[in-house]
N, C-alpha and C positions, 0 to 999 in steps of 0.2 A: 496529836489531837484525834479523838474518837468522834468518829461522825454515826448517827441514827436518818436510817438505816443504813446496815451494811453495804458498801460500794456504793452508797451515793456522792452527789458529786462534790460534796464538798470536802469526804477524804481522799478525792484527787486533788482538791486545790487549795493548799493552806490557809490563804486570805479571803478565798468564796468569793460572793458578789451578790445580787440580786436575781439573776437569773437563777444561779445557783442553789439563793433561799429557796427560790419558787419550786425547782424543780425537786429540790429533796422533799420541799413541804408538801407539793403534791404525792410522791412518794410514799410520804407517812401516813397522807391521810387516805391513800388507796388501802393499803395495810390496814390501818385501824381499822374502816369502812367492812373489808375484805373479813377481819375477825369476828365484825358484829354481824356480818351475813350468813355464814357458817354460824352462827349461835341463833339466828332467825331461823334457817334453815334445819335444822335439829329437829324442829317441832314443825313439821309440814301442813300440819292439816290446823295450825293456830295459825299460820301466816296466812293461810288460802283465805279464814275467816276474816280473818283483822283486814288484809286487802281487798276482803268483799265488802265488808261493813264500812272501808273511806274507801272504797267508792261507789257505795249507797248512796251513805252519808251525803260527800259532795254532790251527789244528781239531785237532791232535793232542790239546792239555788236552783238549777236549771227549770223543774218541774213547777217552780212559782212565775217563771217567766212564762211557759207553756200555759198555766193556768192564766194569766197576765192576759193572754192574747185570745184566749176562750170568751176573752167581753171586748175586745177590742181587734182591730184589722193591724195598728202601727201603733208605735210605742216614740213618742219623741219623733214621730216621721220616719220611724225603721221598721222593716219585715222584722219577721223571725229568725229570718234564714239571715240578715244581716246583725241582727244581736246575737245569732249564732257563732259568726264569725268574733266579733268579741270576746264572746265569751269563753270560746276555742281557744284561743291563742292567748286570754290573758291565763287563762285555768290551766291549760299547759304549761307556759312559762313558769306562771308560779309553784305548779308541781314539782318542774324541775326543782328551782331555788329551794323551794321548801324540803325536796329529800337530799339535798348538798348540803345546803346551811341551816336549816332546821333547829335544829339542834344548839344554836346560839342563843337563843331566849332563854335556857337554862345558864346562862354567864352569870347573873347577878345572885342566882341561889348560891352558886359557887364561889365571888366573892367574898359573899356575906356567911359563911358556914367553915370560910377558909382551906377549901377543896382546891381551888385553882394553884396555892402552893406548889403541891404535888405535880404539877403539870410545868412548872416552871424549872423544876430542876431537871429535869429529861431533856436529853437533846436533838428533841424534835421540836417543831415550832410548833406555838400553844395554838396558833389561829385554825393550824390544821388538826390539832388534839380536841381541841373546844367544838370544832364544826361536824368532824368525824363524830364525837362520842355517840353513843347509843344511837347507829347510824339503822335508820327507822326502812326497812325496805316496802312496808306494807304501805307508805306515800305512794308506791306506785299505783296506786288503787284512784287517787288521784290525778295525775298524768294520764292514765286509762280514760276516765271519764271526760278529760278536756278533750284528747284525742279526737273521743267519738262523736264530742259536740260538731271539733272542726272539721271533722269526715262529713258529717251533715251540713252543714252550712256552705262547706266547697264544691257538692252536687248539687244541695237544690241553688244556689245563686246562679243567677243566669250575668256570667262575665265575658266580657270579653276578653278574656285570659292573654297576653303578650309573655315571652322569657323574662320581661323584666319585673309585670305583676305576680309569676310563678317564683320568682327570685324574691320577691318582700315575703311571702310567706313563710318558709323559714328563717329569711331573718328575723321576723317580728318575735318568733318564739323561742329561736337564741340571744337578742338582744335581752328580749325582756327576759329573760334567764335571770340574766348577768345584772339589771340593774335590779331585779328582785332580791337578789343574792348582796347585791351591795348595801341595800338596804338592811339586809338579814346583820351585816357585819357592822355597818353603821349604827345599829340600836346593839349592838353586845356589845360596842367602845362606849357607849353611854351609860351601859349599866357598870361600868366602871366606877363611875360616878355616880351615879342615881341608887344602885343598887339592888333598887327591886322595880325596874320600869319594864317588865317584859309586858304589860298590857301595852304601854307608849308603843314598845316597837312592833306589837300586834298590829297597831291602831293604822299602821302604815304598810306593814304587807299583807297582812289576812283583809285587814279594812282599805287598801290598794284593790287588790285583786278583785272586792266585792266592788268598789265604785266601777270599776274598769269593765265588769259583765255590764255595763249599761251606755246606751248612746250619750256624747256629751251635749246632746242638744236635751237635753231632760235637766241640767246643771244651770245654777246661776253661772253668769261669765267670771266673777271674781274667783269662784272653785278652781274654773277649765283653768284660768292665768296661772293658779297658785298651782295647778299639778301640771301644767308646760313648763312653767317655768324657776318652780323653789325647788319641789320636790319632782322632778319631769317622769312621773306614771304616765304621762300622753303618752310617751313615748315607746311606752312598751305596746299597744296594740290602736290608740285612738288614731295618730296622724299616718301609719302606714297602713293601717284598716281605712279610711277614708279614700286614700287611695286608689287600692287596689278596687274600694266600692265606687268611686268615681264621684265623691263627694267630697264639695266644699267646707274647708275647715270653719268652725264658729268663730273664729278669731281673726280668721283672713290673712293667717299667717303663710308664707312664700310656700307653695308645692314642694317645693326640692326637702324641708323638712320631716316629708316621709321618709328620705334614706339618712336619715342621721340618725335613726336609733344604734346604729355599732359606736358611732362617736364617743355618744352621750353613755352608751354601758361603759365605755372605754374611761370615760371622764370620771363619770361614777365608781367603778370600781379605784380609779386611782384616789380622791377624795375618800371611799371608803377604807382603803389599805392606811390612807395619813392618819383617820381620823383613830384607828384601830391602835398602831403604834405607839399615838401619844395617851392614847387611855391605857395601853398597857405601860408604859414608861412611867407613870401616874400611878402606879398600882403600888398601896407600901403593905400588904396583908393586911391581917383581920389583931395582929397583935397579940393571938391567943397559942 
Protein backbone atom coordinates (compact mmCIF):
# COMPACT_ATOMS: atom_id res chain seq x y z
CA UNK A 1 0.00 0.00 0.00
CA UNK A 2 1.30 3.43 -1.04
CA UNK A 3 0.71 6.03 1.28
CA UNK A 4 0.62 10.18 0.31
CA UNK A 5 2.87 11.77 1.56
CA UNK A 6 5.90 9.94 1.67
CA UNK A 7 6.73 8.44 5.27
CA UNK A 8 3.52 9.36 6.61
CA UNK A 9 2.09 7.36 9.08
CA UNK A 10 0.03 5.53 7.57
CA UNK A 11 2.71 3.60 5.41
CA UNK A 12 3.94 2.51 8.84
CA UNK A 13 0.66 1.12 9.72
CA UNK A 14 -1.33 -1.04 7.37
CA UNK A 15 -4.70 -0.73 8.89
CA UNK A 16 -4.08 3.27 10.00
CA UNK A 17 -6.80 4.61 12.39
CA UNK A 18 -8.11 7.97 12.84
CA UNK A 19 -5.30 9.48 14.34
CA UNK A 20 -3.44 8.35 11.71
CA UNK A 21 -6.08 9.96 8.92
CA UNK A 22 -5.62 13.24 10.85
CA UNK A 23 -2.03 13.23 11.05
CA UNK A 24 -1.16 12.39 7.24
CA UNK A 25 -4.12 14.72 6.31
CA UNK A 26 -2.65 17.44 8.19
CA UNK A 27 0.53 16.47 6.48
CA UNK A 28 -0.87 16.98 3.07
CA UNK A 29 -2.43 19.88 3.53
CA UNK A 30 0.82 21.70 5.10
CA UNK A 31 2.41 20.61 1.64
CA UNK A 32 -0.42 21.74 -0.56
CA UNK A 33 -0.70 25.03 1.53
CA UNK A 34 3.36 25.18 1.48
CA UNK A 35 3.17 25.02 -2.60
CA UNK A 36 0.49 27.68 -2.89
CA UNK A 37 2.77 29.98 -0.79
CA UNK A 38 5.96 29.57 -2.78
CA UNK A 39 3.55 30.34 -5.89
CA UNK A 40 2.21 33.65 -3.67
CA UNK A 41 5.54 34.40 -2.87
CA UNK A 42 7.10 34.54 -6.57
CA UNK A 43 5.36 37.79 -7.11
CA UNK A 44 6.20 39.76 -3.97
CA UNK A 45 5.24 43.06 -4.37
CA UNK A 46 1.30 41.43 -5.69
CA UNK A 47 1.05 39.91 -2.40
CA UNK A 48 2.35 43.01 -0.32
CA UNK A 49 -0.72 44.69 -2.32
CA UNK A 50 -3.54 42.20 -2.16
CA UNK A 51 -2.57 41.83 1.86
CA UNK A 52 -2.85 45.58 1.95
CA UNK A 53 -6.04 45.92 0.18
CA UNK A 54 -7.83 42.88 2.86
CA UNK A 55 -6.65 44.63 5.19
CA UNK A 56 -8.10 47.94 4.06
CA UNK A 57 -10.78 46.50 3.01
CA UNK A 58 -11.72 44.78 6.45
CA UNK A 59 -10.89 48.23 8.73
CA UNK A 60 -13.73 49.74 6.81
CA UNK A 61 -16.36 47.44 9.38
CA UNK A 62 -14.32 48.84 11.94
CA UNK A 63 -14.28 52.73 10.83
CA UNK A 64 -18.38 52.55 10.57
CA UNK A 65 -18.45 51.67 14.31
CA UNK A 66 -15.78 54.63 14.93
CA UNK A 67 -18.11 56.66 12.97
CA UNK A 68 -21.17 54.94 15.02
CA UNK A 69 -19.79 56.53 18.26
CA UNK A 70 -18.95 60.22 16.62
CA UNK A 71 -23.12 60.61 17.40
CA UNK A 72 -23.14 58.67 20.21
CA UNK A 73 -21.09 57.96 23.92
CA UNK A 74 -22.48 53.71 24.06
CA UNK A 75 -23.71 51.62 21.56
CA UNK A 76 -26.21 48.94 23.30
CA UNK A 77 -24.63 50.13 26.83
CA UNK A 78 -20.93 49.47 25.35
CA UNK A 79 -17.70 51.75 25.04
CA UNK A 80 -15.68 51.53 22.09
CA UNK A 81 -13.07 50.03 23.79
CA UNK A 82 -15.45 47.14 24.76
CA UNK A 83 -16.91 46.67 21.06
CA UNK A 84 -13.33 46.76 20.35
CA UNK A 85 -12.83 43.73 22.21
CA UNK A 86 -15.55 42.05 20.12
CA UNK A 87 -14.66 42.87 17.41
CA UNK A 88 -10.78 41.91 18.04
CA UNK A 89 -11.27 38.41 18.90
CA UNK A 90 -14.19 37.65 16.59
CA UNK A 91 -12.13 39.32 13.36
CA UNK A 92 -9.26 37.39 14.48
CA UNK A 93 -10.62 34.17 14.97
CA UNK A 94 -12.30 34.46 11.80
CA UNK A 95 -9.10 35.43 9.92
CA UNK A 96 -7.73 32.42 11.31
CA UNK A 97 -10.74 30.07 10.01
CA UNK A 98 -11.00 31.90 6.99
CA UNK A 99 -7.07 31.53 5.76
CA UNK A 100 -7.25 27.50 6.89
CA UNK A 101 -10.57 26.71 5.52
CA UNK A 102 -11.35 29.32 3.25
CA UNK A 103 -11.24 27.83 0.47
CA UNK A 104 -14.38 25.38 0.97
CA UNK A 105 -16.98 27.53 -0.53
CA UNK A 106 -15.47 26.76 -3.71
CA UNK A 107 -16.85 22.67 -2.92
CA UNK A 108 -20.00 23.14 -4.72
CA UNK A 109 -18.45 24.80 -8.06
CA UNK A 110 -16.45 21.53 -7.97
CA UNK A 111 -19.00 19.26 -7.59
CA UNK A 112 -21.15 20.72 -10.09
CA UNK A 113 -18.23 20.98 -13.09
CA UNK A 114 -17.07 17.49 -11.84
CA UNK A 115 -13.38 18.77 -10.70
CA UNK A 116 -13.69 17.00 -7.09
CA UNK A 117 -13.16 13.56 -9.26
CA UNK A 118 -9.70 14.28 -9.71
CA UNK A 119 -9.17 14.87 -5.95
CA UNK A 120 -10.79 11.68 -5.03
CA UNK A 121 -8.56 9.39 -6.75
CA UNK A 122 -5.24 10.78 -4.94
CA UNK A 123 -4.37 9.48 -1.74
CA UNK A 124 -4.55 12.07 0.24
CA UNK A 125 -7.60 12.98 1.85
CA UNK A 126 -9.98 15.38 -0.10
CA UNK A 127 -11.00 17.36 3.30
CA UNK A 128 -7.43 18.49 3.28
CA UNK A 129 -7.04 18.86 -0.65
CA UNK A 130 -10.42 20.81 -0.81
CA UNK A 131 -9.47 23.11 2.25
CA UNK A 132 -5.59 23.66 1.20
CA UNK A 133 -6.37 24.41 -2.50
CA UNK A 134 -5.62 27.95 -3.72
CA UNK A 135 -4.37 28.43 -0.09
CA UNK A 136 -5.04 32.51 -0.06
CA UNK A 137 -1.79 33.89 2.25
CA UNK A 138 -2.85 37.67 1.50
CA UNK A 139 -6.02 36.74 4.45
CA UNK A 140 -3.31 37.53 6.62
CA UNK A 141 -4.24 41.00 5.79
CA UNK A 142 -7.17 40.21 7.88
CA UNK A 143 -5.83 38.56 11.00
CA UNK A 144 -3.56 41.86 10.96
CA UNK A 145 -6.46 44.05 11.15
CA UNK A 146 -8.39 42.14 14.03
CA UNK A 147 -5.07 41.87 15.90
CA UNK A 148 -4.87 45.60 15.97
CA UNK A 149 -8.37 46.12 16.92
CA UNK A 150 -7.59 43.79 20.02
CA UNK A 151 -4.21 45.54 20.78
CA UNK A 152 -6.52 48.71 21.21
CA UNK A 153 -9.26 47.53 23.02
CA UNK A 154 -6.72 45.62 25.74
CA UNK A 155 -5.07 49.13 26.56
CA UNK A 156 -7.63 51.27 26.65
CA UNK A 157 -10.16 48.95 28.95
CA UNK A 158 -9.50 49.64 32.09
CA UNK A 159 -9.68 45.70 33.68
CA UNK A 160 -8.93 44.27 36.38
CA UNK A 161 -6.92 41.80 34.62
CA UNK A 162 -6.54 38.14 36.93
CA UNK A 163 -4.27 34.73 35.19
CA UNK A 164 -7.49 33.60 34.61
CA UNK A 165 -9.22 36.72 32.53
CA UNK A 166 -5.56 36.83 30.72
CA UNK A 167 -6.10 32.91 29.99
CA UNK A 168 -9.78 33.63 28.23
CA UNK A 169 -8.20 35.84 25.87
CA UNK A 170 -6.49 33.51 23.87
CA UNK A 171 -8.85 30.97 24.20
CA UNK A 172 -11.57 32.96 22.96
CA UNK A 173 -9.43 33.41 19.66
CA UNK A 174 -8.45 29.67 19.38
CA UNK A 175 -11.72 28.47 20.20
CA UNK A 176 -13.46 30.52 17.85
CA UNK A 177 -10.85 29.52 15.31
CA UNK A 178 -11.90 26.14 15.46
CA UNK A 179 -15.74 26.67 15.55
CA UNK A 180 -15.42 29.09 12.68
CA UNK A 181 -13.58 26.49 10.77
CA UNK A 182 -16.17 23.95 11.58
CA UNK A 183 -18.63 25.97 10.24
CA UNK A 184 -16.30 26.61 7.10
CA UNK A 185 -16.62 22.53 6.76
CA UNK A 186 -20.14 22.12 7.77
CA UNK A 187 -21.36 24.29 4.73
CA UNK A 188 -18.89 22.47 2.06
CA UNK A 189 -20.75 18.95 3.22
CA UNK A 190 -23.90 20.70 2.34
CA UNK A 191 -22.91 21.75 -0.78
CA UNK A 192 -22.64 18.29 -1.59
CA UNK A 193 -26.00 18.34 -1.81
CA UNK A 194 -27.23 21.75 -2.49
CA UNK A 195 -24.54 22.37 -4.91
CA UNK A 196 -24.35 25.77 -5.37
CA UNK A 197 -25.07 27.19 -1.57
CA UNK A 198 -21.71 28.95 -0.97
CA UNK A 199 -23.97 32.26 -0.25
CA UNK A 200 -25.96 29.77 2.64
CA UNK A 201 -22.43 29.03 4.06
CA UNK A 202 -21.34 32.72 3.66
CA UNK A 203 -24.47 33.62 5.50
CA UNK A 204 -22.98 32.09 8.64
CA UNK A 205 -19.39 32.69 8.75
CA UNK A 206 -18.74 36.06 6.99
CA UNK A 207 -22.47 36.96 8.32
CA UNK A 208 -21.29 35.12 11.92
CA UNK A 209 -18.29 37.31 12.24
CA UNK A 210 -20.21 40.47 11.14
CA UNK A 211 -23.21 39.96 13.91
CA UNK A 212 -20.43 39.08 16.41
CA UNK A 213 -18.42 42.73 15.98
CA UNK A 214 -21.61 43.94 17.92
CA UNK A 215 -22.87 43.72 21.58
CA UNK A 216 -25.79 41.17 22.01
CA UNK A 217 -27.67 43.55 23.90
CA UNK A 218 -28.55 45.51 20.45
CA UNK A 219 -30.22 41.75 19.39
CA UNK A 220 -33.75 40.67 19.83
CA UNK A 221 -33.43 37.53 22.55
CA UNK A 222 -34.83 34.90 20.12
CA UNK A 223 -31.46 35.74 17.76
CA UNK A 224 -28.94 35.62 21.13
CA UNK A 225 -31.10 31.82 21.93
CA UNK A 226 -30.61 30.79 18.35
CA UNK A 227 -26.77 31.58 18.16
CA UNK A 228 -26.10 30.17 22.09
CA UNK A 229 -27.72 27.71 21.45
CA UNK A 230 -28.36 26.07 17.39
CA UNK A 231 -25.76 27.52 15.87
CA UNK A 232 -23.35 28.57 19.28
CA UNK A 233 -21.38 31.89 17.49
CA UNK A 234 -21.84 33.13 21.42
CA UNK A 235 -19.45 31.23 21.84
CA UNK A 236 -16.69 32.36 19.94
CA UNK A 237 -16.26 35.86 21.59
CA UNK A 238 -19.91 37.08 23.34
CA UNK A 239 -19.96 34.78 26.69
CA UNK A 240 -16.09 34.92 27.33
CA UNK A 241 -15.99 38.56 26.27
CA UNK A 242 -18.69 39.39 28.86
CA UNK A 243 -16.64 38.02 31.20
CA UNK A 244 -13.45 39.07 31.16
CA UNK A 245 -15.80 42.64 30.68
CA UNK A 246 -17.46 41.71 33.90
CA UNK A 247 -20.89 41.70 32.50
CA UNK A 248 -24.03 40.03 32.99
CA UNK A 249 -25.06 37.71 30.28
CA UNK A 250 -28.64 38.66 28.51
CA UNK A 251 -29.95 35.37 29.07
CA UNK A 252 -28.86 34.85 32.63
CA UNK A 253 -27.19 31.90 31.54
CA UNK A 254 -24.67 30.21 34.42
CA UNK A 255 -21.09 32.13 34.46
CA UNK A 256 -18.97 29.15 34.21
CA UNK A 257 -20.33 29.15 30.34
CA UNK A 258 -17.47 31.50 29.59
CA UNK A 259 -14.92 28.56 29.60
CA UNK A 260 -16.67 26.34 27.54
CA UNK A 261 -15.83 27.64 24.25
CA UNK A 262 -12.93 24.67 23.81
CA UNK A 263 -15.83 22.29 24.43
CA UNK A 264 -18.23 23.47 22.30
CA UNK A 265 -15.11 23.94 19.27
CA UNK A 266 -14.40 20.37 20.32
CA UNK A 267 -18.24 19.29 19.77
CA UNK A 268 -18.32 21.28 16.72
CA UNK A 269 -15.57 20.30 15.02
CA UNK A 270 -16.57 16.68 15.79
CA UNK A 271 -20.43 17.23 14.33
CA UNK A 272 -18.61 19.04 11.50
CA UNK A 273 -16.04 15.97 10.57
CA UNK A 274 -19.62 13.48 10.75
CA UNK A 275 -21.43 15.88 8.78
CA UNK A 276 -18.38 16.12 6.13
CA UNK A 277 -18.06 12.16 5.81
CA UNK A 278 -21.56 11.53 5.00
CA UNK A 279 -21.70 14.27 2.30
CA UNK A 280 -18.67 12.88 0.94
CA UNK A 281 -19.92 9.12 1.20
CA UNK A 282 -23.14 10.69 -0.79
CA UNK A 283 -21.16 11.88 -3.47
CA UNK A 284 -21.89 9.71 -6.88
CA UNK A 285 -20.21 12.57 -9.55
CA UNK A 286 -21.52 14.67 -11.98
CA UNK A 287 -22.01 11.47 -14.58
CA UNK A 288 -20.24 13.33 -17.29
Amino acid sequence: MHCWPPGGCCSRSPRGGWWCRVVDGLRAYGLIAMMWMRSTMAYRASFAMTALGNFAATSFDFVVIILMFAHTEALGGYSLPEIALLYGVSGTAFGLADLLMGSMDKLGRRVRDGTLDTLLVRPVPVLAQVAADRFALRRLGRITQGLFVLGYALVALDIAWTPLRVAVVPMMVLSGAAIFASLFVAGGAFQFVAQDAAEVQNSFTYGGNTLLQYPPTIFAKDLVRGVTFVVPLAFVNWLPSLYVLGRPYPLDLPPWLAFAPPLVAALCCGLAGLAWRTGLRSYRSTGS
